[in-house]
C-alpha positions, 0 to 999 in steps of 0.5 A: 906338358901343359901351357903354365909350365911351358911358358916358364920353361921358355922365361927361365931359357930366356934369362939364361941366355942373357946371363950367358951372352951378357958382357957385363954379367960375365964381368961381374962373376969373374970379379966375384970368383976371383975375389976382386973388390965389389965395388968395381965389379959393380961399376960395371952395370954403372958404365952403361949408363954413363956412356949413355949420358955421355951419348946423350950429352954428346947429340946436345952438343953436336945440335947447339954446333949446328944451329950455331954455324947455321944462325951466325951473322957475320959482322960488318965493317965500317967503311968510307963511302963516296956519298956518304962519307963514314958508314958506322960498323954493325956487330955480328950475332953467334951463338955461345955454345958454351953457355948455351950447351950448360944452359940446356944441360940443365933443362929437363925437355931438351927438344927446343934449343935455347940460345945465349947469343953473343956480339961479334965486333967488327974489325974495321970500327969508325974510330979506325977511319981517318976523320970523315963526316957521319950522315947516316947510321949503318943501313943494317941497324934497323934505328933511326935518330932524330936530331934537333938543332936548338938555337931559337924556338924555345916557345916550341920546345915543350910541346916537341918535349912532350910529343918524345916523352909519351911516344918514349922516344929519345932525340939529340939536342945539338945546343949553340953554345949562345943559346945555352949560356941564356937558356940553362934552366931550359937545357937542363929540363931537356937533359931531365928528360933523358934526352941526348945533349951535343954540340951545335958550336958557339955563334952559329957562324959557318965553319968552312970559314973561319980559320983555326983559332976561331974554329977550334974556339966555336966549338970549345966554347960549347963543349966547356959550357955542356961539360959546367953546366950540365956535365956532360962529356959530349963526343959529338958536334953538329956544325951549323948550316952542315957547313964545313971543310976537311979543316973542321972535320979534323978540328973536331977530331983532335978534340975527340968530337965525331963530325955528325950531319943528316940524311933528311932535313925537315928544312923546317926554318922555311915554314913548310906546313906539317903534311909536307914535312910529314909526307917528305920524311914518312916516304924516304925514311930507312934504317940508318937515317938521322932526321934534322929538325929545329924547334918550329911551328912546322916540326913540333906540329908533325912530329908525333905523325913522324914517329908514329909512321917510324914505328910502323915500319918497324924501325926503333928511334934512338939517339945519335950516339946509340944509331952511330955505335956498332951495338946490335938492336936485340933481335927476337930470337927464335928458339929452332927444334934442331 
């Protein structure tokens, strides 16, 4: 018996012994011999490879699980802290493995996973606290926002303005509502910027001392004259000097109006050399921080070193409203093999 004929011999006994132990040949002749129709008897060799796909399908899913249970950031409540009155809440970060998983069926290499992510909204917002003053953002947000009180110093303002709009930064300019009655054209070449505007009340005056019909007058005043001449719908209000008492904390609130003080001062209105002011700020900046400044020689001097160190240590700069919402910066994600 030669070597040709050998092999053949042994081929032809392989595929008989698939014919004979294959379920799905079996399947097949059994609806053929009885007639049944052959569209079904073909559907069998189709099953195969559909519950394939379904196995396929399956082991995506069961990896876009995974990494979602292992990348979740849990959200974090606002809270009222002993030094630091109301803490703003931060939204946590998971993955919607709904649209994550439609996504990747449809990518043709499925080795690295690419996320949609989604907020998770904290249950405990600043709206849920009773009224507090708000000095600081929530430390986990890596932001910052400068916020400039604007009673006097309109010769330092182009220059402040032209520092923030090559930097691409966006401050909050809290007016006096004196001020803004006088400056118009001014305030509204601030707004044109892109800047933030709020409310520093009407005269300057101490609140803690005034009694309500003065207080609630201090800061209508102001918010009338955002709203006709630069309408704009403000949330906020500054109160001169950082005076206040808990009467003018829930004046403010009544008029829907979040009380906002800061977490460094410049004390830019002593005339402290630039170096000084650059020195103090660049050293105990964190996340969170709210930075009070006013048109001066001092602060228009230092600011473009003040956000240049800000941005070195990786933190974005960010108006007041955007530092005190929950909203997450977004992330760089990293797309894991899982």
């Amino acid at each position: 018996m030669n070597k040709k004929f050998m092999t053949l011999l042994l081929s032809f006994g392989f595929m008989l012994s698939f014919l004979t132990f294959s379920p799905q040949i079996d399947a097949f002749v059994q609806a053929v011999k009885t007639n049944s129709d052959l569209d079904s008897a073909k559907s069998v060799f189709s099953w195969d490879a559909g519950a394939a796909q379904t196995a396929n399908e399956q082991r995506l899913l069961d990896r876009i699980e995974k990494a979602a249970a292992e990348s979740y950031i849990p959200p974090v409540d606002a809270q009222i802290d002993s030094v630091w009155k109301a803490i703003p809440g931060y939204n946590g970060r998971e993955v919607d493995v709904e649209k994550t998983y439609k996504l990747m069926k449809q990518k043709k290499n499925q080795d690295k996973l690419v996320f949609i992510y989604r907020e998770v909204s904290p249950k405990v917002s600043l709206n849920d606290l009773p009224p507090n003053p708000i000095f600081k953002g929530n430390p986990n947000k890596k932001m910052v926002a400068l916020m400039i009180n604007v009673a006097w110093g309109n010769e330092y303002l182009p220059m402040m303005l032209d520092v923030l709009k090559k930097e691409n930064v966006h401050a909050t300019f809290f007016f006096d509502g004196s001020w803004l009655k006088k400056n118009v054209a001014l305030a509204k070449m601030i707004q044109k910027n892109g800047h933030e505007l709020s409310n520093h009340a009407y005269s300057h005056k101490n609140m803690s001392q005034l009694n309500r019909t003065q207080a609630v007058q201090e800061i209508v005043k102001t918010q009338q004259l955002l709203k006709t001449e630069l309408n704009v719908d403000n949330t906020l209000f500054a109160p001169p000097s950082g005076d206040y008492n808990q009467a003018t904390v829930n004046i403010a609130n009544e008029l829907h109006l979040k009380t906002i003080l800061w977490t460094l001062d410049t004390v830019d209105w002593r005339n402290p050399s630039p170096g000084s002011i650059v020195q103090k700020i660049t050293t105990r900046v964190e996340p969170g921080t709210m930075i009070l400044m006013h048109p001066t020689s001092s602060s228009s001097q230092a600011l473009l070193q003040i956000i240049q160190a800000i941005k070195g240590k990786g933190l974005l700069l960010g108006t007041v409203s955007e530092l005190i919402s929950s909203t997450r910066i977004p992330d760089v994600e990293t797309n894991l093999k899982f």
